[in-house]
NUTI-361268 format. One line per 8 residues: number of its first residue (from 1); their letters; for each residue x, y, z of N, C-alpha, C. Coordinates in steps of 0.05 Angstrom, whole numbers, plus 5000, padded with zeros to 4 digits. Example, Ala and Ser with C-alpha at 12.3 -4.5 7.8 and 13.67 -1.06 7.14 Angstrom:
<nodes>
1	as	5264/4886/5156/5246/4910/5156/5264/4934/5156 | 5257/4955/5142/5273/4979/5143/5258/5001/5157;
</nodes>
This chain:
<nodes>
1	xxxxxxxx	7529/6405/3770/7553/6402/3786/7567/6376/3777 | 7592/6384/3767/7611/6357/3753/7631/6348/3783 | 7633/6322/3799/7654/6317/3809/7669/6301/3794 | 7690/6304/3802/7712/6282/3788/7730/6263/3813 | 7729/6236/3805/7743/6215/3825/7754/6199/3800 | 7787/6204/3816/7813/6188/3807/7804/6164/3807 | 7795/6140/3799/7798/6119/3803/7819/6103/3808 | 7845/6116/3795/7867/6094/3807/7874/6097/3830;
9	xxxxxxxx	7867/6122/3840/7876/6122/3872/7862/6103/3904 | 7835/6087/3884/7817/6070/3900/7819/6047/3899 | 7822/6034/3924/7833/6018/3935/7798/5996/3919 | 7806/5974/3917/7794/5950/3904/7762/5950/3908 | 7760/5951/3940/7739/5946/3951/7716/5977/3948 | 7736/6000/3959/7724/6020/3945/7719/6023/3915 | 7731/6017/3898/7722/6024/3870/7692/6002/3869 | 7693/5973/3886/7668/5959/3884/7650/5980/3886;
17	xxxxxxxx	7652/5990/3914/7635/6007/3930/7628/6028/3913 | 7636/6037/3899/7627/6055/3884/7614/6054/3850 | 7620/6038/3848/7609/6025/3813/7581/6005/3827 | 7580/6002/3854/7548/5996/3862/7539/6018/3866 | 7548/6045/3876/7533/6070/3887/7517/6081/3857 | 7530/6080/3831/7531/6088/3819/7509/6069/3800 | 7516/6049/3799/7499/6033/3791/7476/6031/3788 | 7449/6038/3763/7418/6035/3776/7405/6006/3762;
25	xxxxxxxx	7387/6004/3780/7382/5975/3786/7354/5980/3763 | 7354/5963/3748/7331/5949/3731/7298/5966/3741 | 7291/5981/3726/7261/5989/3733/7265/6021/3753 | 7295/6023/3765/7297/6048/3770/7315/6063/3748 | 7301/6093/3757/7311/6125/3743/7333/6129/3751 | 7342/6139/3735/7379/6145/3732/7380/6175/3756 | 7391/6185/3772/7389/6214/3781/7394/6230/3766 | 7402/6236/3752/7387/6256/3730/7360/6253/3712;
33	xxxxxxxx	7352/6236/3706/7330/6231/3703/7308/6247/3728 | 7313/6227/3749/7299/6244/3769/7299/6276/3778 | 7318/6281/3779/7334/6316/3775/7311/6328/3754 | 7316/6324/3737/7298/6336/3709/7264/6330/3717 | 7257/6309/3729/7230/6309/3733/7231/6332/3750 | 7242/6326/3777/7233/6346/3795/7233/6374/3792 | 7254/6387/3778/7261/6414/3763/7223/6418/3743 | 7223/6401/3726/7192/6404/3710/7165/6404/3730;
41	xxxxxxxx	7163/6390/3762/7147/6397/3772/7148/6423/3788 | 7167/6428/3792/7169/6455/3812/7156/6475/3794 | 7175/6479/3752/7170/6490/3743/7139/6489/3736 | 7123/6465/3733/7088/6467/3727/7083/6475/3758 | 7088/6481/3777/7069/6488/3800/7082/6523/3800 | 7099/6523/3790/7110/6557/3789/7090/6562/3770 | 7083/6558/3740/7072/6561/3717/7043/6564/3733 | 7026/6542/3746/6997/6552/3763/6998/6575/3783;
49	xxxxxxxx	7022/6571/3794/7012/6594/3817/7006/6624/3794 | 7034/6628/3783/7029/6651/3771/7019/6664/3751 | 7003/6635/3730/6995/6648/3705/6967/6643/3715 | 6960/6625/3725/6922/6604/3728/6925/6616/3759 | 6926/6631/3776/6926/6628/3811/6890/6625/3813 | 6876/6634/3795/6845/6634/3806/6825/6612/3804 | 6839/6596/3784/6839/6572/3772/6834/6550/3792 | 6821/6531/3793/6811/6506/3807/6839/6488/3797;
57	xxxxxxxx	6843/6469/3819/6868/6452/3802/6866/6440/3780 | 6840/6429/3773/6834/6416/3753/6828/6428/3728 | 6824/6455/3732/6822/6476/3706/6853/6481/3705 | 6864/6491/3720/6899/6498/3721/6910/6465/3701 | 6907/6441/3711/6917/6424/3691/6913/6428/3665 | 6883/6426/3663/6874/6427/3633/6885/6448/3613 | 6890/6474/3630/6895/6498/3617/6934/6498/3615 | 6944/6477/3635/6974/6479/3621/6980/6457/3605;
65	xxxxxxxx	6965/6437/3605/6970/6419/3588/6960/6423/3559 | 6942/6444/3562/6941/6454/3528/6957/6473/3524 | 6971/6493/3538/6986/6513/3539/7018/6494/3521 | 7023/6474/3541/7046/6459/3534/7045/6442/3507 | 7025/6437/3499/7009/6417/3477/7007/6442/3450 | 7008/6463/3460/7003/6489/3443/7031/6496/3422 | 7046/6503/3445/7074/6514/3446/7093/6490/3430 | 7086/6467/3452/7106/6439/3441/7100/6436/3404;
73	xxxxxxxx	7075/6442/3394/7070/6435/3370/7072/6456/3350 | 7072/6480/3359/7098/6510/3342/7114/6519/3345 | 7114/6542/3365/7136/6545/3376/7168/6534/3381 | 7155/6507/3398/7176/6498/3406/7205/6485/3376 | 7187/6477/3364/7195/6478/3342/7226/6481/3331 | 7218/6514/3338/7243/6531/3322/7261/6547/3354 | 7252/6541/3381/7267/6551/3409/7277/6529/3413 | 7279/6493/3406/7284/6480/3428/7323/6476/3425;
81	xxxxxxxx	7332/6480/3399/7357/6479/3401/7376/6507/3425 | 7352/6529/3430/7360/6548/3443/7375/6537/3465 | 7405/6556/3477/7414/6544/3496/7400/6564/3528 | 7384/6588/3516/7374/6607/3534/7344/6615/3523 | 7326/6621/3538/7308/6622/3531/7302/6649/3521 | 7293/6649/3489/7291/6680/3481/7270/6702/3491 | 7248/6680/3503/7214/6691/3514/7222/6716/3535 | 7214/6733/3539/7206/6755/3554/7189/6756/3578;
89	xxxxxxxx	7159/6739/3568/7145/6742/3585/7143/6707/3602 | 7132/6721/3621/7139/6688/3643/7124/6666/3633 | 7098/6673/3624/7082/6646/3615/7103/6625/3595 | 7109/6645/3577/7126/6632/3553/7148/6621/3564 | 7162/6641/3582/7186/6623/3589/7184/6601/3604 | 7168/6594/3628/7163/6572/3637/7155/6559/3627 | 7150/6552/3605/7129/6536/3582/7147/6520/3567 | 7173/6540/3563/7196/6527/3541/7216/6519/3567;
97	xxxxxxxx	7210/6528/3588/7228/6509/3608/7231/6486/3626 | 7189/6482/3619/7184/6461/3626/7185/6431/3606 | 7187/6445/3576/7196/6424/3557/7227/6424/3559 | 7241/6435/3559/7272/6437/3556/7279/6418/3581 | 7270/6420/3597/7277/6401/3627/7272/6376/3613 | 7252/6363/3595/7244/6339/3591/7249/6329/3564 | 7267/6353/3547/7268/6343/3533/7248/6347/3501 | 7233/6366/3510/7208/6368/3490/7183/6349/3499;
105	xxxxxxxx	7180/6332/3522/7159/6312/3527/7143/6338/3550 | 7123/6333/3554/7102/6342/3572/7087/6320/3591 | 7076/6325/3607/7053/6302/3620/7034/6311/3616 | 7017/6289/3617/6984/6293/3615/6971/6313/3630 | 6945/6318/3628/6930/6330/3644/6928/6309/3679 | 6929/6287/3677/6923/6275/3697/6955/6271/3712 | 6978/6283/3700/7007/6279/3717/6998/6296/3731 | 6991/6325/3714/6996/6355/3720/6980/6343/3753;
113	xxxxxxxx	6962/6346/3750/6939/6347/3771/6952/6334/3802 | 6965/6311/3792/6977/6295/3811/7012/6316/3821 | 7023/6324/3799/7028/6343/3801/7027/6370/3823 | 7004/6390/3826/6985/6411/3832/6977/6399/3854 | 6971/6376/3865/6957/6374/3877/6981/6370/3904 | 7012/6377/3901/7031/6369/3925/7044/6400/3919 | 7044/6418/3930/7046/6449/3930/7070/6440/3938 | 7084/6424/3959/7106/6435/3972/7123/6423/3954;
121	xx	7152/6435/3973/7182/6416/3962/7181/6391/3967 | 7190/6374/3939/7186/6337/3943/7204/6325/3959;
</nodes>
């Protein structure tokens, strides 16, 4: 979602007001930054429920962080310029959509877990 604000139409104190709203402070994530994390955890706890559901959490990490560690080092390769995902089946596609959210980066086995281990909405 793109908004757009006139700036000339803001009055002094508002344009302050807003180049602080906008502003991120030293040691914090940009909101999109954050956006994209949260989009990659929903997508790794979508990826456990439906591919690992029988799976212990700690086998479910291990088994998407090699899944992602798999893909990221062939696959992804020759899909990541894709602007749509060509995969068919869900494992694959959540796999290339949990790198595409980040960029091509993954988390460890020990994010995942921390991850897995908060089922709900953040």
């Amino acid at each position: 979602m793109t908004v757009r604000i006139d700036v000339t139409t803001l009055a002094a104190a508002d344009l302050a007001d807003l180049r602080q709203a906008l502003h991120t402070q030293p040691g914090q994530r940009r909101p999109e930054t954050l956006a994209a994390i949260a989009e990659r955890d929903r997508l790794i706890r979508e990826l456990a429920a439906t591919c690992f559901p029988t799976l212990t959490r700690n086998q479910q990490s291990m088994r998407i962080h090699a899944e992602l560690a798999r893909y990221a080092s062939t696959t992804w390769t020759r899909t990541r310029a894709d602007l749509e995902c060509r995969h068919r089946d869900d494992r694959r596609r959540l796999i290339w959509q949990v790198l595409k959210a980040r960029g091509g980066h993954f988390p460890s086995v020990r994010t995942i877990n921390q991850i897995l281990s908060f089922m709900g909405d953040p």
